[in-house]
C-alpha angles and dihedrals in degrees: 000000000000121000106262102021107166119261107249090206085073096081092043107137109257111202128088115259140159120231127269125243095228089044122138100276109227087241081076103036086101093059132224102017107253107255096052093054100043084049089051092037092056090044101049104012131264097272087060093065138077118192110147109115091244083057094063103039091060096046095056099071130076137164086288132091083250134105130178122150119221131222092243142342121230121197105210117204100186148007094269081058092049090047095043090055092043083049091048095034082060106043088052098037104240138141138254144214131172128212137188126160098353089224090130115122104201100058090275093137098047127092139172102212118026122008118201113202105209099170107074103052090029104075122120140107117204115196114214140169095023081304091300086124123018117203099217129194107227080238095062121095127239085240101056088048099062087045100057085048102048097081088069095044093251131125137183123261109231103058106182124191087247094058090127091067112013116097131218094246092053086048094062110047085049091042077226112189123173137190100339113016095082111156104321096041102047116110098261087063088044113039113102092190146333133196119219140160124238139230093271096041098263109137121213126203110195095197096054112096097218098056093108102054089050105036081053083056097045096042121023095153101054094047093050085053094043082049094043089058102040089061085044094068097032086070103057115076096189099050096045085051092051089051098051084041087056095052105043081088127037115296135159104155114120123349126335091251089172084078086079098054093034099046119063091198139027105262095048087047090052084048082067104036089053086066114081082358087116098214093301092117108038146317121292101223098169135351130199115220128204095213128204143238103288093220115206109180098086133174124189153171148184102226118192134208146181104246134007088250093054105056082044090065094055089056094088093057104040078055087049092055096060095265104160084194138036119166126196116216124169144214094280090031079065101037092044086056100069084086090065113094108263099003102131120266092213083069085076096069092050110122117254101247088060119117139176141205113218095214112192130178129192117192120179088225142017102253081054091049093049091042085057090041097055082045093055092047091058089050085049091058090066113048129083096231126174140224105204095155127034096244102067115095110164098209125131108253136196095192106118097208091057093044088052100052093052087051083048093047095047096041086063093061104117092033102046080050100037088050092052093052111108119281112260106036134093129236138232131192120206115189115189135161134213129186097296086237102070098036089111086063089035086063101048088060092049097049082047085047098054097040091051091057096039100257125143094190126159129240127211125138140138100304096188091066109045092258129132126183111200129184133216140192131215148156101243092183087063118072097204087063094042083052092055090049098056093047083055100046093048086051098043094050090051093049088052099051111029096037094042109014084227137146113281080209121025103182103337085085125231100282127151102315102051099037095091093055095048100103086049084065113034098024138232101296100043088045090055089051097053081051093055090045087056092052092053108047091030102026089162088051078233097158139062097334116193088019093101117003125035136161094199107105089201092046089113091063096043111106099006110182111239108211105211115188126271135178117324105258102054103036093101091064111125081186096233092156092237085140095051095088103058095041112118092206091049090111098033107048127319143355136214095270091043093055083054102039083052104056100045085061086054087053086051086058132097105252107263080015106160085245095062101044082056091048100044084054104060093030092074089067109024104044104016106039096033094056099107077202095226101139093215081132088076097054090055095047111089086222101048098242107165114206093187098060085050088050093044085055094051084046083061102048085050086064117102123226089258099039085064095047092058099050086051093056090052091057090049093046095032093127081069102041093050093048086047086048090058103044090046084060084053096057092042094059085057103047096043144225102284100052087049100044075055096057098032091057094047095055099046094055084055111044112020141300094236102056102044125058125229103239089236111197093230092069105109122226123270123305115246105279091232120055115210134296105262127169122214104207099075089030117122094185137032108240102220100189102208111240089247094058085045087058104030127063134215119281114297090250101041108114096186132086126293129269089263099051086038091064095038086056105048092043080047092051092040093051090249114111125190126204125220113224102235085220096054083111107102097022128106143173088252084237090123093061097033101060090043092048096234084150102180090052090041087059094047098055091041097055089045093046088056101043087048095044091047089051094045090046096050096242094325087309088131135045121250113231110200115188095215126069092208089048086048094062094034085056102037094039125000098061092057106087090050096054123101117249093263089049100047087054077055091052100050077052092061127091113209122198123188107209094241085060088053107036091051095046107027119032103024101069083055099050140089117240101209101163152015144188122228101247141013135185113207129213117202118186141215095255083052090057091048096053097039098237103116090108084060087064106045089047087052092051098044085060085062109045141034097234127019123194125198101206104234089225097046102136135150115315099213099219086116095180102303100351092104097053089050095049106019091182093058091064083040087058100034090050093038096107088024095052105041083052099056092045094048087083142015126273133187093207139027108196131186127132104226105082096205090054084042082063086046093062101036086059094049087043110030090214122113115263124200146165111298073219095058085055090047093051092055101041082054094044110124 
């Protein structure tokens, strides 16, 4: 072991708790038993497998109410994988579950035997036809989808609030919908064709001719039973009659039966059962999507009424207007809100029985928009609409930005709700649907409902469809409330079906919770069809068993998830996965919601239990050091948890006493560190790469990873001793030159002049002149300190950063310009909570610019473009996305080329100052999509503005990153 490795007992929780009943049990504390990962392992390969103990906690929870902890998790990387694990599963008879993003609400993308991760491996759009059809790998977002069809004007059709997160394979298998998808825009009306593999590891292309004739040679025996069936059900008429019936509104609960009457073959009636099957009948590998009209003329308003009832009732005329959305949010879907960035304080003050319709048009151009808009006007004279708080307004509205923030507002629905429940319960989401016609009165019975069990839960859902999404909280460590759960649940599923004839499940899929009350719904004779479904594509009940189909009329209350309480700042996490995405570290450890997920195991747990030992020992690497601490988790929460503020504090209670002491001599002394710095890069750029990579390497085998960089080939050579003449009388902004830039010079093979003289220049050329301050030495954003926890350094430098900014800006009288984006926001927001109470009054004086901000605002009007190369790539980074001025970079950089490209995949480097030179395979990992996408062709320019994420790209690329104001400087140059 190296010397100073960090002690793992220092993150043992320290409060007193009792053990919870669905805790790890010790018999599992070792993992996959031995033989079934050496037999994977022999079978896949030993990098396929994940068997550590920490591996399989974080994998068995998802965004459900629901826990259950595999065997082993196998990360498959192709279709030969998928296929080797169905053959093994059934020699041995074991069971199988896939999972891609564990976004699923209802317990689909847990299992209790063999796990099959089908995110990593699984990523990639490819845009046919124009965009009029997409062929999408199951691992891809949403999201990323959209993204990739934009440019040609297309969408996809099913557009769920978890678009973020959820992934195309998992949207299927769900036949997930969202806002606007409703009935004739889901995936099972838009997809063209899929490939999947069967139980039995056939796989099945719908699209090739000839599917049919094989599939008839590989499996005889499946297509007689699909055909049997079909006839089955064709003759009866009213049988036939009930399925279309079920269908006419949203439904996903049980199997699609109207493949049968939908699909002449088998392989066209398969096409229809893979979707909503939820993985109980094969593996998605690829689906083909017909896309829609992207329109972008939009009109939109927040309306607000009285009652729930009473916004329901609107709902028919706002469809009968031509809206393609209206959302339902109540009185504590509102109130809740106020967590979410940019939704109005003043909503938290609204009465309980508010509610308010989310009304939104499209329109392809702006004579059809206005035609909408004059439609809804006439639908706004007559309702009796209120005004509780005084930001409501309900007025139609074309700014995006508004617009934005009510979709936001109304996407965080069931996290914003979910993170104000009490600490310490656990939350389920039901999701019905009744004849869109009666949902006012649909409404009334389920406020009675709730009341009548002791819920406060909160309604939203997608209006327009007849469809409402309700949440409620319980103790499931405490049998009384589980109790009270399962009275409500029985009463709620007969209300449903016998009082409205309407879909236990609309678009959240069966899943655990709703499989008991199936047969309520469908009868007798359709639920013993979907059995016998079951029996022919899947005769060994190999996959997914209990997911859709249980006779177990308890089965919704069986493995129930208990939420104990962690530290403050991520105890609200419902753990829905909508962070996974932007994570650097999501293909190389943990993510947000598995650091959280872990360490509420380890608060399950005895105190000194085996589990937790295990857990305490891997936790240290694969959730603590490989945090790039970006925080860009909590841009994606809807919350606003942020994960890498809770893993820079951990980082912190791993210090010792006298590893603090030290850091905080080096911020008292930092004059002399950051000359020492630049002088050690000197002598770097002597001695040579090899013989460093040598003596790095060494060191850090015998002291610690985490302590000692890696001397990577791509860090430049020292920055000039000396930064430009500069005079302070005609300035209009204070220059602060970021340490880094200070340390670090310009690319090997830049010939122009450095960062520093860059900015002066162009300030200079634009009439705009900056001053640099002759004492910046020594000073620093505190950002060092800050990502690595080192908390008494971190408030020394600061408190010194703001003093000396306040002096050089004469009390806040002139901007500071910062020529880092990750120094900006150090400087501008992450110093604030560790000022003292007269610094922090300095600091709300002060005026922070990042360069990009100035540059792009200031300077650029008033500048000459002379010249421009052909082609750049563009880099924007997380502190970028913190402070929202990603658009600055990408304006710069189009003045200074012809065409300017925004990678899809761009994401957060994870360099994160020296992180990537402490853990190189986190920036690897981090870069991986990113980085395939920028070399796969030429560019004449690489752009960013944070020089060490500027390295980190250089080493994923290979390619050389500046400044994007390098590149202006020479593109203005006379």
């Amino acid at each position: 072991m190296p010397l100073l490795e960090p002690n793992p007992q220092a993150l043992r929780p320290g409060t007193k708790r009792s053990p919870a009943p669905d805790r790890v049990p010790e018999l599992q504390s070792r993992g996959t038993p031995r033989r079934l990962r050496e037999e994977l392992e022999e079978l896949l390969g030993p990098e396929k497998v994940l068997s550590n103990l920490s591996d399989l906690v974080r994998y068995a929870s998802d965004a459900s109410p629901y826990r259950f902890v595999p065997r082993v998790v196998v990360v498959a990387e192709d279709i030969d994988d998928i296929s080797a694990v169905l053959s093994y599963a059934h020699g041995k008879g074991r069971e199988v579950v896939f999972r891609a993003a564990g976004t699923s609400l209802n317990g689909q993308a847990q299992g209790e035997d063999i796990l099959v991760d089908v995110r990593r491996h699984w990523v990639g759009v490819e845009v046919l036809d124009g965009g009029a059809r997409a062929r999408i790998r199951p691992g891809t977002t949403v999201v990323r989808a959209n993204a990739a069809l934009a440019p040609h004007g297309r969408v996809l059709g099913p557009d769920p609030a978890s678009a973020i997160a959820c992934t195309l394979g998992g949207v299927v298998a769900n036949n997930a919908s969202g806002m606007t998808a409703g009935t004739t825009r889901n995936s099972y009306r838009t997809l063209a064709s899929l490939t999947f593999v069967l139980p039995s590891g056939t796989v099945v292309d719908t699209a090739d001719p000839a599917a049919d004739e094989e599939l008839a040679r590989a499996e005889p025996r499946l297509c007689a039973g699909l055909l049997a069936l079909k006839a089955e059900i064709e003759a009866d008429a009213g049988l036939t009659a009930r399925i279309r019936a079920k269908y006419a509104i949203k439904n996903t609960n049980g199997y699609r039966l109207d493949a049968f009457l939908d699909g002449s073959t088998p392989v066209q009636i398969l096409r229809g059962l893979m979707v909503g099957s939820e993985g109980t009948f094969g593996f998605i590998a690829e689906t083909v999507f017909d896309t829609l009209p992207l329109d972008r003329e939009v009109s939109t308003a927040l309306l607000f009424f009285p009652s729930l009832p009473a916004a329901a009732a609107a709902v028919p005329l706002f469809n009968e207007a031509g809206a393609l959305a209206v959302e339902l949010m109540d009185g504590n879907t509102l109130r809740a809100s106020v967590s979410v960035a940019g939704v109005p304080a003043d909503w938290a003050e609204l009465p309980k029985e508010t509610a308010a319709l989310l009304v939104e048009f499209r329109a392809p151009d702006a004579a059809a928009r206005e035609a909408y808009e004059r439609a809804a006007d006439t639908v706004l004279a007559g309702l009796d609409l209120v005004a509780p708080v005084a930001s409501v307004d309900n007025a139609f509205t074309r700014d995006p930005k508004t617009v934005n923030g009510y979709w936001k507002a109304r996407k965080a629905f069931v996290t914003a709700v979910g993170g104000s429940r009490p600490s310490g319960t656990t939350l389920i989401t039901e999701d019905f649907a009744v004849p869109p016609d009666r949902l006012a009165e649909a409404c009334a019975e389920l406020l009675d409902l709730q009341s009548r069990h002791g819920f406060d839960a909160a309604v939203a859902g997608h209006a327009a469809h007849g469809n409402l999404h309700f949440l409620l909280a319980f103790d499931a460590g405490d049998r009384s409330d589980v109790e009270r759960y399962a009275a409500f649940m029985d009463e709620f599923c007969k209300l449903t079906v016998e009082r409205f004839d309407g879909s236990l499940k609309a678009e959240h899929a069966t899943g655990r919770n709703i499989a008991p009350f199936l047969e309520l719904e469908w009868g007798t004779q359709a639920t013993e069809l979907m059995w016998r479904t079951k029996e022919v594509i899947d005769p060994d009940g190999v996959l997914a068993p209990r997911i859709v189909l249980d006779r177990d009329p308890q089965a919704h209350l069986r493995g129930l998830k208990t939420i104990p309480k962690v530290e403050l700042i991520a105890d609200p996490c419902i753990e829905c996965g909508f962070c996974e995405p932007t994570c650097p570290s999501h293909d190389l450890t943990t993510t947000p919601r598995q650091r959280i997920v872990l360490r509420r195991e380890m608060m399950r747990q005895p105190d000194g239990s085996p589990v937790e030992a295990r857990l305490l020992e891997a936790y240290g690497y694969d959730a603590v050091d490989t945090c790039a601490g970006d925080s860009t988790c909590k841009l994606a929460c809807p919350v606003g948890i942020d994960t890498g503020a809770l893993m820079k504090d951990f980082r912190h209670q791993r210090h010792s006493p006298r590893e603090e002491r030290i850091a905080a001599l080096a911020a008292r002394n930092f004059r002399a560190v950051e000359a020492s710095a630049r002088l050690a890069v000197a002598a770097a750029d002597r001695i040579g790469d090899r013989v460093l990579e040598q003596v790095t390497g060494a060191a850090r085998k015998a002291v610690r990873p985490d302590l000692v960089p890696e001397w990577l080939p791509e860090i430049p050579g020292p920055a000039a001793r000396r930064l430009p003449r500069t005079h302070r009388p005609a300035a209009v902004a204070v220059y602060y030159p970021a340490c880094v830039n200070r340390i670090f010079g310009a690319p090997d093979n830049h010939d122009g002049p450095s960062l520093p003289e860059a900015v002066v220049a162009l300030s200079a050329r634009a009439g705009k002149p900056v001053w640099i301050p002759d004492d910046v030495a020594g000073t620093c954003c505190a950002t060092i300190w800050h990502s690595k926890g080192y908390r008494l350094g971190n408030e020394i430098m600061a408190n010194r950063i703001v003093e000396a900014a306040w002096g050089w800006t004469a009390g806040g009288k002139l901007p500071l310009v910062v020529d880092a984006s990750s120094c900006t926001l150090g400087i501008a927001d992450e110093v604030v909570p560790y000022l003292t109470d007269d610094n922090r009054e300095l600091h709300a004086e002060l005026t922070v610019l990042d360069s990009l901000v100035w540059a792009a605002d200031e300077l650029l009007p008033r500048l000459e473009i002379r010249r421009r190369v052909t082609s750049a790539v563009v880099h924007p980074t997380c502190s970028m996305r913190h402070l929202g001025d990603e658009e600055q970079l990408t304006r710069l950089a189009e003045a200074c080329a012809e065409e300017v490209v925004v990678p899809t995949d761009a994401g957060c480097c994870a360099f994160a100052g020296d992180r990537g030179m402490l853990h190189p395979e986190l920036t690897a990992s981090a870069t991986a999509r990113e980085a395939a996408e920028v070399t796969a062709r030429s560019f004449d320019a690489h752009l960013s503005a944070n020089r060490m994420c500027e390295i980190g790209m250089d080493r994923a690329t290979g390619r050389s990153y500046r400044s994007v104001l390098l590149a202006l400087e020479r593109a203005t140059r006379p």
